[in-house]
Backbone bond lengths (Angstrom), bond angles and torsions (degrees), N, CA, C in turn:
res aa  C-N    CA-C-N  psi(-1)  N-CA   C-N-CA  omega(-1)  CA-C   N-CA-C  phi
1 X - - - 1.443 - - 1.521 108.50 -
2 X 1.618 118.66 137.55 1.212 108.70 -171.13 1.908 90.06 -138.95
3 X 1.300 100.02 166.26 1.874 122.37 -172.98 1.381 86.28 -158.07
4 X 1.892 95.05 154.86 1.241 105.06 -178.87 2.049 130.76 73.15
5 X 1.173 88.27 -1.25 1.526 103.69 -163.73 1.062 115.03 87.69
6 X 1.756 125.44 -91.83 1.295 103.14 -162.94 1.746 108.31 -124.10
7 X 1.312 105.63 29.03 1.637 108.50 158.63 1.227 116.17 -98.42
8 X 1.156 95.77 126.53 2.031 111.49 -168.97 1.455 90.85 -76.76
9 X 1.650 107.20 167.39 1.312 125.96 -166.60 1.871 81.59 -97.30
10 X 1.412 112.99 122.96 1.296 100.68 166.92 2.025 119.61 -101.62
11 X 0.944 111.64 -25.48 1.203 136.10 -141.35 1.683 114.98 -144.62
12 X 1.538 117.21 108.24 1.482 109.29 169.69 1.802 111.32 -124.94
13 X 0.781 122.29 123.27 1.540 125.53 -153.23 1.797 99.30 -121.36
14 X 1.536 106.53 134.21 1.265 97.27 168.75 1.549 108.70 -167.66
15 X 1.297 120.08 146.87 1.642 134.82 -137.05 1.732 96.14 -82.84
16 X 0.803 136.25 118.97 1.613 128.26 -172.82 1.494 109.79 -108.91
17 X 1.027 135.93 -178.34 1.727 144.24 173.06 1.548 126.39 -108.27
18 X 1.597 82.55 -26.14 1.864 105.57 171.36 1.211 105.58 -163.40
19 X 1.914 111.00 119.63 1.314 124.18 -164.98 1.373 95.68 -84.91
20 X 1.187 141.48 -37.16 1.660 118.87 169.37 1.277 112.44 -84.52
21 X 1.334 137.46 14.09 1.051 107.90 162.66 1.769 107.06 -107.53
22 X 1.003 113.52 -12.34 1.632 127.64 161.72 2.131 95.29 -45.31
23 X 1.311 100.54 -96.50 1.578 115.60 166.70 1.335 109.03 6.68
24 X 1.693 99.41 -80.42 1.530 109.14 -167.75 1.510 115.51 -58.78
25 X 1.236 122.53 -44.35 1.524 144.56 157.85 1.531 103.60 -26.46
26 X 1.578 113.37 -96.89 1.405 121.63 167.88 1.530 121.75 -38.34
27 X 1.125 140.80 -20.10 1.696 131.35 155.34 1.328 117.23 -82.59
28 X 1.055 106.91 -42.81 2.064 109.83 174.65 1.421 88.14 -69.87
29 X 1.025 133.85 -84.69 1.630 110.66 -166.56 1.541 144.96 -62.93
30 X 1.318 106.78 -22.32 1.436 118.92 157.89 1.639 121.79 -118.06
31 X 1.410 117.82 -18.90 1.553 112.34 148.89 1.886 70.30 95.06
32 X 1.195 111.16 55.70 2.133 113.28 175.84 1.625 82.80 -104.74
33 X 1.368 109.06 159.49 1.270 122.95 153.95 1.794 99.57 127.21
34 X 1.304 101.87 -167.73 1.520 129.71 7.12 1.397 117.23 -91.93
35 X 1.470 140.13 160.64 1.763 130.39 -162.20 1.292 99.21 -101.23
36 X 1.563 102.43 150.17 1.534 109.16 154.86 1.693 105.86 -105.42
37 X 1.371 110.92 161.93 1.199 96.98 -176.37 1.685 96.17 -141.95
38 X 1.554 119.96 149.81 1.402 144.81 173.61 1.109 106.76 -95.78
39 X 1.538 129.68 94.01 1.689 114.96 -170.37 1.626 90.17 -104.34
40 X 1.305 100.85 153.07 1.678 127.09 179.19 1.951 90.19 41.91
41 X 1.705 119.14 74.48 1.381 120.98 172.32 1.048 106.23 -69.72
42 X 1.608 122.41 135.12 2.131 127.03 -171.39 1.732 80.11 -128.59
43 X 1.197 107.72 131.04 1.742 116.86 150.32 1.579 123.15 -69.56
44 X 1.082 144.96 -163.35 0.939 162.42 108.90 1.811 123.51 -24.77
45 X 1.402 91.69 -79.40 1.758 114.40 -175.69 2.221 97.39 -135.89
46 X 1.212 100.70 115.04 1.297 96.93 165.88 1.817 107.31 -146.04
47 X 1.395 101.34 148.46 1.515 116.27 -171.97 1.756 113.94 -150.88
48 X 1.220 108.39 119.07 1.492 136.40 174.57 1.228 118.29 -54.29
49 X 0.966 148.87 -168.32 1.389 162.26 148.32 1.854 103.33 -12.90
50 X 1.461 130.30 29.56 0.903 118.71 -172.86 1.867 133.36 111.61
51 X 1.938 75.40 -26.55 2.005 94.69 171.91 1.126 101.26 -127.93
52 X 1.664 94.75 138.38 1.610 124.19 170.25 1.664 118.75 -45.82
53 X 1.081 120.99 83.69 1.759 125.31 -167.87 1.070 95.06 -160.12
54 X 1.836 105.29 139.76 1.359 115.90 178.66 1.625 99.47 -132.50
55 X 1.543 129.75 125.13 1.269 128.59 152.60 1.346 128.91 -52.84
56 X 1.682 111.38 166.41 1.582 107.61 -179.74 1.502 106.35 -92.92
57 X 1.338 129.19 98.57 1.017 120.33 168.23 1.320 111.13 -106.29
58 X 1.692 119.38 170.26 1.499 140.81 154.07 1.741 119.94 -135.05
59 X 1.378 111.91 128.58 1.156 116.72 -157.22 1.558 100.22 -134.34
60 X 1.615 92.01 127.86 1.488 107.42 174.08 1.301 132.81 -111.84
61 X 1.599 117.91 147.68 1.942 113.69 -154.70 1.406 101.13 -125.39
62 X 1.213 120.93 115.66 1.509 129.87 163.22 1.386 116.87 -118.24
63 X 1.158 107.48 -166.04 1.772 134.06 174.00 1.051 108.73 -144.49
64 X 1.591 110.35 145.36 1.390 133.38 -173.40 1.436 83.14 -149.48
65 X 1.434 109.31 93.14 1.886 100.10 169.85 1.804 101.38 89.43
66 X 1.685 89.07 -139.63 0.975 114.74 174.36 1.829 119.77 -101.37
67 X 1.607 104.10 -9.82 1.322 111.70 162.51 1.475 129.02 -84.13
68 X 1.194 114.76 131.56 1.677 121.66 165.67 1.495 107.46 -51.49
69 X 1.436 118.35 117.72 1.785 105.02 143.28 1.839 113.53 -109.42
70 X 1.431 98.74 126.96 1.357 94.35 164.89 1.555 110.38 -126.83
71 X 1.481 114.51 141.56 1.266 150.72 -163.89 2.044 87.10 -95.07
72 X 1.201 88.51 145.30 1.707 119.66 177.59 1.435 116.30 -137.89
73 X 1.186 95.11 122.81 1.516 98.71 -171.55 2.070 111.71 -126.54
74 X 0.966 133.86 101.01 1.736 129.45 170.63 0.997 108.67 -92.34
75 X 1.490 99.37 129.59 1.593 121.22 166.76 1.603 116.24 -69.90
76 X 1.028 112.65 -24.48 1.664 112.98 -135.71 1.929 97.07 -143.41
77 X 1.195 133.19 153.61 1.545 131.33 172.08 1.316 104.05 -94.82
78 X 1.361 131.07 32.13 1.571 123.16 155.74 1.173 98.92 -59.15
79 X 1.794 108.78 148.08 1.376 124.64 -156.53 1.821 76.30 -87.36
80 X 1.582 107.75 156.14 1.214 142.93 173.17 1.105 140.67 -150.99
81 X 1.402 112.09 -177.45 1.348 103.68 170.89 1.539 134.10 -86.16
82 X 1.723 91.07 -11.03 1.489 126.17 -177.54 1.657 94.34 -79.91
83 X 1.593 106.29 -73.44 1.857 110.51 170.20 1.336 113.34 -11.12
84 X 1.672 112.58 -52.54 1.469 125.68 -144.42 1.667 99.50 -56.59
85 X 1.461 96.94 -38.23 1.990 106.68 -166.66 1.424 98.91 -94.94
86 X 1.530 129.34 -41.97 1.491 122.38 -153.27 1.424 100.98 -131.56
87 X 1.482 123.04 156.15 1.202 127.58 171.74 1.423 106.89 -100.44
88 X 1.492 110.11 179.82 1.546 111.13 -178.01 2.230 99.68 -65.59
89 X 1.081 85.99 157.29 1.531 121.01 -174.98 1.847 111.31 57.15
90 X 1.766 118.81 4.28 1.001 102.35 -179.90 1.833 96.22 -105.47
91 X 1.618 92.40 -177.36 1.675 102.02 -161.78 1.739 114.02 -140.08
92 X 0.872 122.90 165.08 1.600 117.00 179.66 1.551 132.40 143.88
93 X 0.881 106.25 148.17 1.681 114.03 -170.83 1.702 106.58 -28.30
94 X 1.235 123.39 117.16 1.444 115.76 175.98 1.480 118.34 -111.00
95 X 1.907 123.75 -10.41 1.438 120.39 -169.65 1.216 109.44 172.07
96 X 1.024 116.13 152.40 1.601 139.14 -165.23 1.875 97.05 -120.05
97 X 1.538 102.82 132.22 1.763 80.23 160.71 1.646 96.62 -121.15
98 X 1.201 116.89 162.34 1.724 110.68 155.81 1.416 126.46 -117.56
């Protein structure tokens, strides 16, 4: 799948409430996968809007095709980039990469 002309859609990413039950969902219904998953992902060095803070996330990697889906999951209401769009318990499309 391509946008833009000739930058392919690589990547569709979106913030979930429960990363296995996202998973299980997305393979029974579109047959995506299979995922790897990063539970509770820690960086090295990470910084927000300017301050040193890192959220609890876990992030999951499949295929659908030739596109990536990865699933986003927060533990915790550290402000983010995830925060920025959704509050705690809601969910939804957050990014495209190409």
């Amino acid at each position: 799948m391509s946008v833009l002309g000739t930058y392919p859609i690589f990547q569709q990413a979106y913030l979930v409430t429960d990363i296995e039950a996202s998973i299980e969902r997305w393979s029974e219904l579109f047959g995506a996968g299979p995922f790897g998953i990063a539970a509770h992902h820690r960086a090295d060095w990470f910084e927000y809007r300017g301050t040193p803070q890192e959220a609890d996330v876990t992030y999951a990697f499949g295929y659908l095709g030739e596109v990536q889906i990865q699933f986003i999951e927060q533990h915790d209401d550290t402000p983010s980039i995830y925060r920025d769009m959704y509050g705690p318990g809601e969910e939804g499309y957050h990014h495209t990469a190409f």
